[in-house]
C-alpha positions in Angstrom: 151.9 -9.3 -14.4 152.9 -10.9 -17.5 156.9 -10.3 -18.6 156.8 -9.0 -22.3 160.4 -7.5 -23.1 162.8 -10.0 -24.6 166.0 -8.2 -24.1 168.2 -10.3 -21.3 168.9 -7.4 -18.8 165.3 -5.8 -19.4 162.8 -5.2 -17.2 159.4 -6.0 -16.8 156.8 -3.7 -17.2 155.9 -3.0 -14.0 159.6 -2.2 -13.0 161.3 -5.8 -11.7 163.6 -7.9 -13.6 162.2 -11.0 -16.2 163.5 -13.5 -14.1 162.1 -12.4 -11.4 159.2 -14.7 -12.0 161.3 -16.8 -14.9 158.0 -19.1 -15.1 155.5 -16.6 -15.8 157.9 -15.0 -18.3 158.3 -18.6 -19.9 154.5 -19.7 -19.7 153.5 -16.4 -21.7 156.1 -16.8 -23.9 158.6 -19.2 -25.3 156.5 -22.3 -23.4 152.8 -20.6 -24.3 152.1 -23.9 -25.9 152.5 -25.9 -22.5 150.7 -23.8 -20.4 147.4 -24.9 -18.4 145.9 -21.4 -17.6 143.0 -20.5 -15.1 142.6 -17.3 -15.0 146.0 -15.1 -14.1 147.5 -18.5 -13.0 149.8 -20.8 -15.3 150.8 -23.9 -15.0 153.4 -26.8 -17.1 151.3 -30.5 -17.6 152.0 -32.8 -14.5 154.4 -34.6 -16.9 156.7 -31.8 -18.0 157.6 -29.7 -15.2 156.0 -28.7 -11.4 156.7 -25.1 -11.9 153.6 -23.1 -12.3 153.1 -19.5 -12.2 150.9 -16.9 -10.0 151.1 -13.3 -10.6 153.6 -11.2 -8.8 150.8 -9.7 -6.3 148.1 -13.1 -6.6 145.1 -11.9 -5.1 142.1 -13.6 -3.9 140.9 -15.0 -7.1 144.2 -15.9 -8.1 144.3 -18.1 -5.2 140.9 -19.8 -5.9 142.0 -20.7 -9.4 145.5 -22.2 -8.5 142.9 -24.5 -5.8 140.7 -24.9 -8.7 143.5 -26.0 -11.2 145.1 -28.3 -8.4 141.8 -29.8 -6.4 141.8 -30.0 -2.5 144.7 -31.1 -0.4 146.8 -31.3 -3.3 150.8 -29.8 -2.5 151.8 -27.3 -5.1 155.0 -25.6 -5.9 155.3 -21.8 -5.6 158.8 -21.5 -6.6 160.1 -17.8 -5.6 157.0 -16.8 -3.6 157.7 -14.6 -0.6 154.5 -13.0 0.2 152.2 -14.3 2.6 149.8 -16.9 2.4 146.2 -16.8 2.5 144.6 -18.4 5.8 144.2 -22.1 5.5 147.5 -23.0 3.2 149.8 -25.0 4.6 153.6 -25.2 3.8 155.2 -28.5 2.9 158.5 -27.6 1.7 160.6 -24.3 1.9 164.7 -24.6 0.8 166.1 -21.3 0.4 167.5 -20.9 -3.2 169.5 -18.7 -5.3 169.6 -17.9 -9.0 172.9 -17.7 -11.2 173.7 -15.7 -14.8 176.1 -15.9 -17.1 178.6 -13.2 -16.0 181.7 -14.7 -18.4 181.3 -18.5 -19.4 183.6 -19.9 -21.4 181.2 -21.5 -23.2 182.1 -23.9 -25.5 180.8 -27.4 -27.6 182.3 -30.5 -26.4 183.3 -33.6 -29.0 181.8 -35.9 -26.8 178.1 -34.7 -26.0 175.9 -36.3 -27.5 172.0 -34.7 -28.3 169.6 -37.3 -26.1 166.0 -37.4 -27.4 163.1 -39.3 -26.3 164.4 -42.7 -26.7 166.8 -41.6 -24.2 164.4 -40.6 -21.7 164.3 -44.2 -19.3 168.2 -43.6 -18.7 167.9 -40.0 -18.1 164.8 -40.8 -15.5 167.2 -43.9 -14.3 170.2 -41.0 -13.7 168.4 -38.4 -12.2 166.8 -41.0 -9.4 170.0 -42.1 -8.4 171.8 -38.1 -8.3 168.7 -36.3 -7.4 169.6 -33.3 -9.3 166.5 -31.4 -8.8 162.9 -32.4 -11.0 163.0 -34.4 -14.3 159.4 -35.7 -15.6 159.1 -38.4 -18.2 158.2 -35.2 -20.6 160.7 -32.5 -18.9 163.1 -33.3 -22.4 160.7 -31.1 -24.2 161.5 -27.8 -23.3 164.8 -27.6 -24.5 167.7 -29.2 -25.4 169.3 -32.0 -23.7 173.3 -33.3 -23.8 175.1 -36.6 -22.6 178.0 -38.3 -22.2 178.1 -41.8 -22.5 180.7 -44.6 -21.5 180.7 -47.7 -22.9 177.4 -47.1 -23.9 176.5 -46.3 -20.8 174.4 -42.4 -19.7 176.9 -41.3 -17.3 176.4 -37.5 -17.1 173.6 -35.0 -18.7 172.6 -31.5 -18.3 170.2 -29.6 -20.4 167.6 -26.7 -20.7 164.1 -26.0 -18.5 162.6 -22.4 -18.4 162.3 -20.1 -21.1 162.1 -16.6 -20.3 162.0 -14.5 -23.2 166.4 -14.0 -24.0 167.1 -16.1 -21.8 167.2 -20.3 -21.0 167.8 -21.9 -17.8 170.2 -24.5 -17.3 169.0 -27.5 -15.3 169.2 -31.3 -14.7 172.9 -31.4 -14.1 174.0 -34.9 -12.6 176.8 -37.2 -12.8 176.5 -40.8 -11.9 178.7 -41.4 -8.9 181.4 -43.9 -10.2 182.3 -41.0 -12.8 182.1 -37.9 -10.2 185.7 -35.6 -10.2 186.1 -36.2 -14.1 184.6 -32.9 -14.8 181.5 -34.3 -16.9 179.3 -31.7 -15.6 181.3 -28.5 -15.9 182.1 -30.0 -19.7 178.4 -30.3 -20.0 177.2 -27.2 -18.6 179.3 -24.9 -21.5 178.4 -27.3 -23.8 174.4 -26.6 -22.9 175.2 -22.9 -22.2 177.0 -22.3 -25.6 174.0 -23.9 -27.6 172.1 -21.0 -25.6 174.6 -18.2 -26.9 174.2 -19.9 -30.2 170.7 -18.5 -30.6 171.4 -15.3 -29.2 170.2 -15.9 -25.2 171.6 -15.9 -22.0 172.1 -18.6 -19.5 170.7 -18.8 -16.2 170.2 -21.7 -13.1 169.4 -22.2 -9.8 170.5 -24.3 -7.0 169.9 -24.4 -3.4 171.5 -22.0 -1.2 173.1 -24.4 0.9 174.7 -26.4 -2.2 178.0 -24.8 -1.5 179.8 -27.3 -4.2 177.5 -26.1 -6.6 177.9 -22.6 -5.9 181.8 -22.8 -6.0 181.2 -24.5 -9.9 179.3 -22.0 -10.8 180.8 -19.2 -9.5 184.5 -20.3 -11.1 182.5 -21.0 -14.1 181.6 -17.5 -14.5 178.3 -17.4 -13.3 177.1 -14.5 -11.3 174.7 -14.3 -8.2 171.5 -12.4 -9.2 169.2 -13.1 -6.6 168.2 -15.0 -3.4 164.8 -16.8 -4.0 162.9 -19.4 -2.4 161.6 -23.1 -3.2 158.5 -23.4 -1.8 155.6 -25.8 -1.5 151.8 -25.9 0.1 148.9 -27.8 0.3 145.3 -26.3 -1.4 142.7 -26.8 1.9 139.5 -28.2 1.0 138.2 -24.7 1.6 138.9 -21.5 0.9 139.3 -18.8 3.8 136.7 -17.1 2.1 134.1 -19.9 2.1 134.5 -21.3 -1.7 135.4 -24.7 -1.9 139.0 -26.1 -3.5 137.0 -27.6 -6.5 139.2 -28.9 -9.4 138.3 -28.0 -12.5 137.1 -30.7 -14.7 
């Protein structure tokens, strides 16, 4: 199903919410230009982001093209799937999630964030290996807009924006070096991303992992709202399909 309706609390057309599947909403809209399409099934370059997109019911085919676009015994994401897999996939990583909205933030600019661009990229790569915040590729800056702070020169804290969903913009890649951790960097940084968001007339939205309860206590005084429980999950493509095709990549 692809999400059309750009309203934030609208639904899609066949009933569910657009965040629902945020990526699919985001790789036929907003993010059209980075998607790698196969059929129903989306995908961002290797470089910008490991989300990709299936349908909301994939069927058959829709698994033999996300094999094709990934090639045997390769692991692919399938963030917020919950259905069953077909015979022959095998999961390699399943953390329970949830999602966040902006129920109330006191969003505001802050004097000392600073835009960070391309040439900024190494630290920001540097930062998020040592805080792990979650996925940041050397081209992840370009889907959205990226903030820092910087002592003595220094990246010391960044947060920025990752899907796209028509209305709406998720916040991700928030870290904080540990030498500057309690200073409140990253809440600073989170209404600073979030009121650029409001600023064009969108809504803020993120996800963390269910059992980050120090996450979920920010957010949550923040004014962020739980929408829904959802699931990070990975699997690996077999080199052949339970119906007999083989996982060939496309060329």
């Amino acid at each position: 199903m692809s999400a059309t309706t750009t309203g934030p609390g609208a639904p899609s057309p066949a009933g569910g919410h657009i965040l629902d599947n945020p990526a699919l909403a985001s790789l036929t809209g907003p993010h059209a230009h980075f998607a790698e399409r196969r059929g129903r099934v989306l995908r961002y370059p290797a470089d910008v982001s490991p989300w990709l997109a299936l349908p909301d019911e994939p069927d058959a085919d829709d698994w033999a093209d996300l094999a094709a676009l990934a090639g045997p015994g390769a692991e692919v994401p399938l963030p917020g799937y919950r259905g069953r897999l077909p015979d022959g996939w095998e999961v390699t990583f399943h953390v329970e999630g949830v999602q966040f909205v902006d129920d109330g933030l006191a969003a505001a600019p802050d004097p000392e964030a600073v835009r960070l661009g391309p040439a900024d990229v190494p630290e920001m790569l540097d930062l998020v290996s040592r805080t792990r915040p979650g996925p940041f590729l050397p081209r992840t800056i370009e889907l959205g807009h990226y903030l820092g702070i910087r002592r003595e020169g220094a990246l010391v804290a960044m947060a920025g924006e990752r899907l796209h969903p028509p209305g709406w913009t998720e916040i991700s890649a928030v870290c904080t070096d540990p030498a500057f951790r309690g200073q409140g960097l990253a809440t600073r940084l989170i209404l600073a991303v979030a009121h650029g968001i409001r600023e064009r007339g969108e809504t803020p939205f993120l996800h963390t992992g269910a059992g980050n309860a120090n996450a979920i206590r920010l957010y949550e005084s923040l004014g962020f709202r739980l929408r829904r429980r959802t699931a990070f999950l990975a699997a690996r493509v077999p080199e052949r399909l339970s119906d007999g095709r083989e996982a060939v990549p496309v060329a």
